[in-house]
C-alpha positions in Angstrom: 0.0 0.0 0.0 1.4 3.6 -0.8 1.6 6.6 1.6 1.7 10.0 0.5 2.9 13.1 2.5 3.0 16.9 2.4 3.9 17.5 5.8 7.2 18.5 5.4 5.7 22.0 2.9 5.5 23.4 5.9 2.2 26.2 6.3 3.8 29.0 8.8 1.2 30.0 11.6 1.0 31.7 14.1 1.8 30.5 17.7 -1.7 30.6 18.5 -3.7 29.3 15.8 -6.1 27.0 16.3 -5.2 24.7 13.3 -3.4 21.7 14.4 -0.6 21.8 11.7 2.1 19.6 13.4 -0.5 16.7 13.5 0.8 15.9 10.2 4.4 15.6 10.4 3.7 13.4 13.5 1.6 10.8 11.9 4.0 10.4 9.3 6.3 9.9 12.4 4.4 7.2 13.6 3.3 5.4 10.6 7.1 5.0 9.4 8.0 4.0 13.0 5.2 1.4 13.2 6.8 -0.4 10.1 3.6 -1.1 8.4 4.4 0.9 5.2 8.2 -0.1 3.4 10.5 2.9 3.2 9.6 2.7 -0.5 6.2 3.3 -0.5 5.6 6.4 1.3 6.2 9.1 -1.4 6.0 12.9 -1.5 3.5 13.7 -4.4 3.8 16.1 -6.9 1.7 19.5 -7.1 -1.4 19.8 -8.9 -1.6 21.4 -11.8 -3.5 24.4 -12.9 -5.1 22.2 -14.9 -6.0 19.7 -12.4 -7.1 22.7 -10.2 -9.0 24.3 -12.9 -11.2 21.5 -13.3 -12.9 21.9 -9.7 -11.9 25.6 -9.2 -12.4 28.9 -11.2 -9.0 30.3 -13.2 -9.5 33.5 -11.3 -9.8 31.9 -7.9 -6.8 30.4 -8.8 -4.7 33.1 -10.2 -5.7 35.2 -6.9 -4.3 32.4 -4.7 -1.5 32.1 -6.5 -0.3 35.8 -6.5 -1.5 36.6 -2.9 -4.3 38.4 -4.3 -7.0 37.3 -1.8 -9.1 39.8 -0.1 -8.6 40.2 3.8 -12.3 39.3 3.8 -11.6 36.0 2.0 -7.8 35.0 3.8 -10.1 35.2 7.0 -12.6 32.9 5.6 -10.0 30.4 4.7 -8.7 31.0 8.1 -4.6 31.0 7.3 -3.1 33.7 6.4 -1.7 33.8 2.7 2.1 33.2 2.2 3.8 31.3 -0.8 4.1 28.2 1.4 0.5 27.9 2.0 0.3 28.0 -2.1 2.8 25.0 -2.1 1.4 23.0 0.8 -2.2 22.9 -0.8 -1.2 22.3 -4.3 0.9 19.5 -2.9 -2.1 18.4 -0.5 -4.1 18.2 -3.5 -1.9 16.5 -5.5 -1.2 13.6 -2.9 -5.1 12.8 -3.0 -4.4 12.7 -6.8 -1.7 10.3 -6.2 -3.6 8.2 -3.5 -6.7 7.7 -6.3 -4.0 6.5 -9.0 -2.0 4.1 -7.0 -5.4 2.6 -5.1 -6.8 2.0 -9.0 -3.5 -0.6 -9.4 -3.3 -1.7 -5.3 -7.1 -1.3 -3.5 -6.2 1.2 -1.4 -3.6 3.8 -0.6 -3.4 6.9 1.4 -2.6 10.5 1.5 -1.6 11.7 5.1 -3.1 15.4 5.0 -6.2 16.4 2.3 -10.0 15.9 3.0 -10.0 19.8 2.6 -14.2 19.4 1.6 -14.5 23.9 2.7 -13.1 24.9 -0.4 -15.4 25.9 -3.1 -14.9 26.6 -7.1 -14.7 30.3 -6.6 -13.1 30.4 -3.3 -11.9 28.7 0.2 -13.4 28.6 3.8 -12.7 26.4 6.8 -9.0 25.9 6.5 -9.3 24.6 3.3 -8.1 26.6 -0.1 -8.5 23.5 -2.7 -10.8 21.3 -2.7 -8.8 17.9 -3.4 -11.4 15.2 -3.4 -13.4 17.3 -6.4 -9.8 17.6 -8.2 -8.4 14.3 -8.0 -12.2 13.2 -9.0 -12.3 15.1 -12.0 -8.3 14.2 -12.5 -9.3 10.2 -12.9 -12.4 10.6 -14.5 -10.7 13.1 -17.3 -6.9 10.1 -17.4 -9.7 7.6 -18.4 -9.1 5.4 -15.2 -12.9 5.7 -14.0 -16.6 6.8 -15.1 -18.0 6.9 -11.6 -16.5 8.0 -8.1 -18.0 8.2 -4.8 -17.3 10.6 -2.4 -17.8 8.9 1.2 -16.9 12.1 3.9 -17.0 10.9 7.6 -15.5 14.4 9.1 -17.9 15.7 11.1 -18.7 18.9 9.6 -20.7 18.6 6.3 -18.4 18.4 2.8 -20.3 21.6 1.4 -17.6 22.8 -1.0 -17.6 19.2 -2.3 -21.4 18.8 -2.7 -21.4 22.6 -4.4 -19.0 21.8 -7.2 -20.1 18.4 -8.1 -24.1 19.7 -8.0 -25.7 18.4 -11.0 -22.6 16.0 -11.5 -24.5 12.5 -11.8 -21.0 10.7 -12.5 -19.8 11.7 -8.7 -21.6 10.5 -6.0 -21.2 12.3 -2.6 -22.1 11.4 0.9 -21.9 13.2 4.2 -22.3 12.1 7.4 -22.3 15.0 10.1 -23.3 17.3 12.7 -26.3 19.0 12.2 -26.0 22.1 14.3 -22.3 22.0 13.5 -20.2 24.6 10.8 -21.3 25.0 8.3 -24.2 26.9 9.6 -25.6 26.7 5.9 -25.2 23.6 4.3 -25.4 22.5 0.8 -27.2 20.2 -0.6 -25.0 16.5 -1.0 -26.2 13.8 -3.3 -27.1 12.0 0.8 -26.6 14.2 3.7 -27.0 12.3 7.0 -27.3 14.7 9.8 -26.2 13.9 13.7 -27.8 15.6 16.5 -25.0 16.4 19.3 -23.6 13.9 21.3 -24.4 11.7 19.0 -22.3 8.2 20.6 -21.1 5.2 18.8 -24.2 2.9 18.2 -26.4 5.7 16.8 -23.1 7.0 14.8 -22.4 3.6 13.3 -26.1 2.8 12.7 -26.6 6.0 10.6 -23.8 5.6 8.7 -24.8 1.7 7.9 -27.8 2.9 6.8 -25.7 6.3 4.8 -23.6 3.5 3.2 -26.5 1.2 1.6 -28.1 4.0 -0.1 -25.2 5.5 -1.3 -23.4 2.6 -2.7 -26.4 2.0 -4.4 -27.0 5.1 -5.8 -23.5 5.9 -6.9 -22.8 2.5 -9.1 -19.4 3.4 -8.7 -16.0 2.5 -9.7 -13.9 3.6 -6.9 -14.7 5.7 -3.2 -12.7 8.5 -2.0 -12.9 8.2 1.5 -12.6 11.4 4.1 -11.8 10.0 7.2 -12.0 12.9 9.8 -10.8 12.4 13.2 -13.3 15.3 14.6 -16.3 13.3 15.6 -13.6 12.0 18.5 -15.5 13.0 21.7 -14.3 16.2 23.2 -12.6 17.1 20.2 -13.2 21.4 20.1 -14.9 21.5 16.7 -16.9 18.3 16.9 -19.7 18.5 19.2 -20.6 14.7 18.4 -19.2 11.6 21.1 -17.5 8.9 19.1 -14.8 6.7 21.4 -11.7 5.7 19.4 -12.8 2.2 19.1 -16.2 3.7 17.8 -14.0 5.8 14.9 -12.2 2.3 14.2 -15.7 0.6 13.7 -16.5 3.3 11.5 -13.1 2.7 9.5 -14.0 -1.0 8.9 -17.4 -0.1 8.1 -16.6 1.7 5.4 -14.1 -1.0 3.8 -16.6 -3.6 5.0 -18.8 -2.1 2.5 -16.5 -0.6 -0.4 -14.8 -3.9 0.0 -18.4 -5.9 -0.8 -18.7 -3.7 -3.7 -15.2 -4.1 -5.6 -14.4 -0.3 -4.9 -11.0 0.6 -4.9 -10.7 3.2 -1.7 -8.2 6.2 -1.6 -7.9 7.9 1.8 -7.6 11.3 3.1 -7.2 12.3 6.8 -9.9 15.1 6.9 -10.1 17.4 10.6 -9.3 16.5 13.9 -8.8 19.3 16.7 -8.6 17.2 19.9 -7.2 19.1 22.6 -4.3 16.0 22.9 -2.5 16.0 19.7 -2.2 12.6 20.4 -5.8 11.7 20.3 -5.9 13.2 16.6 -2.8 10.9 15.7 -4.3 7.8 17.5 -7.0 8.1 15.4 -5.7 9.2 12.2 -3.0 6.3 12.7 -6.0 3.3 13.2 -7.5 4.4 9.9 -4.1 3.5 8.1 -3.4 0.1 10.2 -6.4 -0.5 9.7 -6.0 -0.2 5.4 -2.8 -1.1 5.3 -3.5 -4.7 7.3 -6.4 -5.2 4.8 -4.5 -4.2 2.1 -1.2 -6.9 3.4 -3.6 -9.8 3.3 -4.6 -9.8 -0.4 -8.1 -10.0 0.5 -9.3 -6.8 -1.3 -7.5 -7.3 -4.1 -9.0 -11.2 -4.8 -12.9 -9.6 -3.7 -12.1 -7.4 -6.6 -11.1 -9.8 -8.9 
């Protein structure tokens, strides 16, 4: 299984910023510690392209980003303040979720270790997020020939609504949120499914809506391969969450999703999403189970044989 990483384009914030940037560089840490992934296979990706960019994102929403031509009113809806680095770190964020979807089309699954940036919309970002990466590496497969048919399965808890605004009317990409539904966004598009989760929202009730999410989405999408946000922010306590998912809840959910994309031959690429636990730890405890949890799957062969 291969690993892709950005963590190392390093976003420069300030001291006290909310936005948990070192999680990254410490669950790349601990996933080449563990040993689960060879040396070899954790790569650093290259950067989208325009043209990969362009197909999710307007030229001039581009072209502002790129020459630090955002208004203050916009760099404070995106929530980081603009520097050349933050250009580089979410070109190369998106391009590892570009990556992950090619190599999971030859292996079953793969991973990138940052992305799940589902804020960003065509004509501009919010929420942390400046590209949107799962609607660019969609678009990127779908327009290489690899696939007709993606779905988007997006298990952070705050609704994917600059995913489900750029793909409207797209019948060829299927998106699903599960999520919090007094949570940001405080308006919320329209998904292809939308599951909304009162707070505190535990494991069972969690688990059982997203069973339910997961029948009627793989159904309706007829897909050919699942681009799978797995956000560590439904973690209970966790500052932006407001749902109460244990760890071993957020691991059920994992296998639950390959449980079901396995059952339907879908090739899976995965993106870590939010997590804003007050413990760093907690974020990379969780973000971490989601890859043991592929990469184990992946080791035995099994997902490769269903698909065959």
């Amino acid at each position: 299984m291969k690993i892709f990483y950005t963590d190392h384009f390093v976003l420069p914030l300030p001291s006290e910023h909310r936005f948990p940037m070192q999680k990254y560089a410490l669950l790349r840490q601990r996933v080449a510690e563990s040993g689960l992934i060879a040396p070899e296979n954790m790569r650093v990706p290259p950067a989208a392209s325009d043209a990969e960019i362009m197909r999710a994102h307007d030229a001039d929403y581009l072209h502002r980003v790129q020459n630090g031509l955002l208004t203050p009113q916009e760099i404070r809806r995106i929530g980081f303040p603009w520097s050349p680095e933050m250009v580089e770190r979410s070109r190369r964020s998106s391009g590892a979720t570009i990556a992950a979807c090619r190599a999971t089309l030859e292996d079953g699954l793969a991973a990138n270790l940052a992305g799940g940036t589902h804020h960003a919309f065509r004509d501009g970002g919010q929420g942390f997020c400046v590209f949107n990466d799962s609607a660019i590496a969609a678009r990127a497969m779908q327009a290489e020939g690899r696939v007709r048919r993606i779905v988007i399965i997006d298990c952070d808890v705050h609704q994917g609504n600059g995913t489900a605004a750029i793909l409207a009317g797209d019948p060829t990409i299927f998106t699903f949120s599960i999520h919090g539904a007094k949570n940001f966004p405080f308006h919320k598009e329209q998904s292809d499914l939308d599951v909304e989760l009162e707070d505190g929202a535990d494991d069972a009730t969690y688990l059982a809506a997203l069973e339910h999410g997961l029948c009627q989405a793989l159904d309706r999408a007829q897909a050919d391969m699942a681009i799978y946000l797995a956000g560590a922010d439904p973690f209970a306590g966790d500052r932006l969450g407001r749902l109460a998912l244990s760890k071993a809840g957020l691991a059920a959910r994992d296998r639950l999703v390959f449980d079901f994309c396995q059952a339907a031959g879908l090739p899976v690429a995965i993106t870590m999403s939010g997590g804003y636990a007050p413990q760093i730890e907690d974020i990379v405890d969780i973000h971490f189970q989601t890859i043991r949890e592929a990469v184990e799957r992946q080791s035995r062969g099994v997902w490769i044989e269903d698909r065959g």
